[in-house]
C-alpha positions as CSV (number, residue, x, y, z in Angstrom):
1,X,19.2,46.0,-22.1
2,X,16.9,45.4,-19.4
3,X,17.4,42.6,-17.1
4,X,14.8,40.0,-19.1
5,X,15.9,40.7,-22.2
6,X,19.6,39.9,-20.7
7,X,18.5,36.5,-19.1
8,X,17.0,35.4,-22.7
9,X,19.9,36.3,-24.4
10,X,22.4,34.5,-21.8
11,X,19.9,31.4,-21.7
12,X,19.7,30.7,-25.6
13,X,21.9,27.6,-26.4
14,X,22.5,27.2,-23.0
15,X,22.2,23.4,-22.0
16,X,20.1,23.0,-18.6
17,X,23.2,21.5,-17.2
18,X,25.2,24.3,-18.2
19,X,22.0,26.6,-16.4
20,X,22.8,24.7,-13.4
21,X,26.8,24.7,-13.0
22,X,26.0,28.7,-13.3
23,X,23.4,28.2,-10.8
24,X,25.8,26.4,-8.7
25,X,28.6,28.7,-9.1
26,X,26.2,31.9,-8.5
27,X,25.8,29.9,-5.1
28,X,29.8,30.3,-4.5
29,X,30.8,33.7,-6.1
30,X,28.6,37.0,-5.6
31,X,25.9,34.8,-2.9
32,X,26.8,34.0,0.7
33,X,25.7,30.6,1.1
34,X,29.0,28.7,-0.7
35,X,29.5,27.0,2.1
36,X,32.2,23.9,1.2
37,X,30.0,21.2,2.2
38,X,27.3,22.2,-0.6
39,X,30.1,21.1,-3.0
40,X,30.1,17.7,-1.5
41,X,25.6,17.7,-3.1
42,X,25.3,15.7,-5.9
43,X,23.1,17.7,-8.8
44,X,21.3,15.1,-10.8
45,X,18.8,15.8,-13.7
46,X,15.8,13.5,-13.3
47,X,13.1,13.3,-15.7
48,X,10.6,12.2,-13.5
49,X,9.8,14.8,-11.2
50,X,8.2,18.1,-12.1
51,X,10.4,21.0,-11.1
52,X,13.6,20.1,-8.3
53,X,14.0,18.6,-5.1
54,X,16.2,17.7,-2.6
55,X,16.7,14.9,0.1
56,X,19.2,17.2,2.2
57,X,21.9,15.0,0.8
58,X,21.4,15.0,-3.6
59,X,19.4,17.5,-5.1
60,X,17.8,16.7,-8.2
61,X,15.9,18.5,-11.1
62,X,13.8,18.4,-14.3
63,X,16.1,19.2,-17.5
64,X,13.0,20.2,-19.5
65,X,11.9,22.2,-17.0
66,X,15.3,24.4,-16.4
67,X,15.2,24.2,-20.2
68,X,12.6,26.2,-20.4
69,X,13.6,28.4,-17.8
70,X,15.2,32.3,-17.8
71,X,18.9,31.6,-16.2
72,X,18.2,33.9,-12.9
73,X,15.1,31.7,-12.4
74,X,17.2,28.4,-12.5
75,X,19.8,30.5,-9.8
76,X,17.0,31.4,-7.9
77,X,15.7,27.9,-7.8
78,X,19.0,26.2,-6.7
79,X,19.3,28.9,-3.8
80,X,15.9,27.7,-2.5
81,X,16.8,24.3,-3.0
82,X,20.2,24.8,-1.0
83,X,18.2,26.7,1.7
84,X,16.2,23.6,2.1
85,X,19.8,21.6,3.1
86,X,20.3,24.9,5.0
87,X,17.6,25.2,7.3
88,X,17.7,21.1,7.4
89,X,14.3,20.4,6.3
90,X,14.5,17.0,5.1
91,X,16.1,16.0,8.3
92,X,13.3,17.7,10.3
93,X,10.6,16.5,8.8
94,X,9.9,12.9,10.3
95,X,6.7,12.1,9.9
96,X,4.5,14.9,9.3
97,X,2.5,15.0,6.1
98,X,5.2,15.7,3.3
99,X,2.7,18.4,1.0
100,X,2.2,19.9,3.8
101,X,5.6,20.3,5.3
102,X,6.7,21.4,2.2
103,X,4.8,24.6,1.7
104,X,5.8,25.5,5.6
105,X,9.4,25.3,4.5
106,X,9.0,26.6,1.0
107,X,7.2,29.8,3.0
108,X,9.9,30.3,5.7
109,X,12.3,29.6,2.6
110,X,11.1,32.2,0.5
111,X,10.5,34.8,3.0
112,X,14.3,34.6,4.3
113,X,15.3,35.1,0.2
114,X,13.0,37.3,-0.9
115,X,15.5,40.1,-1.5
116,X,17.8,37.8,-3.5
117,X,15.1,36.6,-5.5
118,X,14.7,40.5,-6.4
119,X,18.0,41.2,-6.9
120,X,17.8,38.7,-9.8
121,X,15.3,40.3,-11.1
122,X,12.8,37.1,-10.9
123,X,10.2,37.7,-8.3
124,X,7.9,38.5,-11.2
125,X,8.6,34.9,-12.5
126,X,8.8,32.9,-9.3
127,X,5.0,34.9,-8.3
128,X,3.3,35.9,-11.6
129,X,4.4,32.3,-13.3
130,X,3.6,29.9,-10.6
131,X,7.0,28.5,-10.4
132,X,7.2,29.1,-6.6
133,X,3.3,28.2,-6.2
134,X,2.4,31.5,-4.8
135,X,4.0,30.6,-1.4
136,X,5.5,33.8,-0.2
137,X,4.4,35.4,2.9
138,X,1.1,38.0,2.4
139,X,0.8,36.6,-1.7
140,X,-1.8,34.6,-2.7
141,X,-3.6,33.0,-0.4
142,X,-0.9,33.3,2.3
């Protein structure tokens, strides 16, 4: 089976809690960034933002979103959230425009992970679908 027709399989009946304790354990098994204080994030679902987020300290995501998600996309999605604790963006930010700031990070983000987000098999869905906004180095209008 080819590697979509796995991640619809694997995501039917699957809660979108359930999609992100496996997104949250892919972060501490076969991926390098299960570093112990991650444990210590609180994961919240929270209807009323669009996609996910974090503050650096909670991270927080749309269930109907990751519902209607592939499982890889959701992993994919909780490694870029993590990378935003990573890198300290929300500490950093002060008081520059927040949109703005964002996409900056979301680029230097997606250009460090661009090989994981591969090796899921989801750049496709994270480009082609929107999900990531385009904002990878030399796509779209970057």
């Amino acid at each position: 089976m080819a590697t979509q027709e796995l991640q619809m399989v694997f995501s039917k009946g699957v809660t979108p809690g359930e999609k992100i304790d496996i997104a949250h354990e892919y972060l501490f098994d076969p991926h390098p960034v299960g570093i112990p204080f991650l444990s210590q994030c609180k994961i919240t679902p929270k209807h009323s933002i669009q996609t996910a987020c974090t503050d650096g300290k909670s991270i927080w995501y749309n269930p109907a979103w990751i519902a209607s998600l592939f499982i890889n996309v959701v992993k994919a999605i909780m490694l870029h959230e993590v990378a935003h604790i990573l890198f300290g963006h929300p500490l950093r930010r002060g008081d520059r425009n927040h949109k703005l700031w964002n996409k900056a990070c979301d680029l230097a983000i997606n250009s460090h992970l661009q090989p994981y987000y591969e090796a899921l098999g989801v750049m496709h869905h994270l480009t082609g679908d929107g999900i990531a906004a385009g904002l990878f180095p030399r796509h779209s209008k970057y």
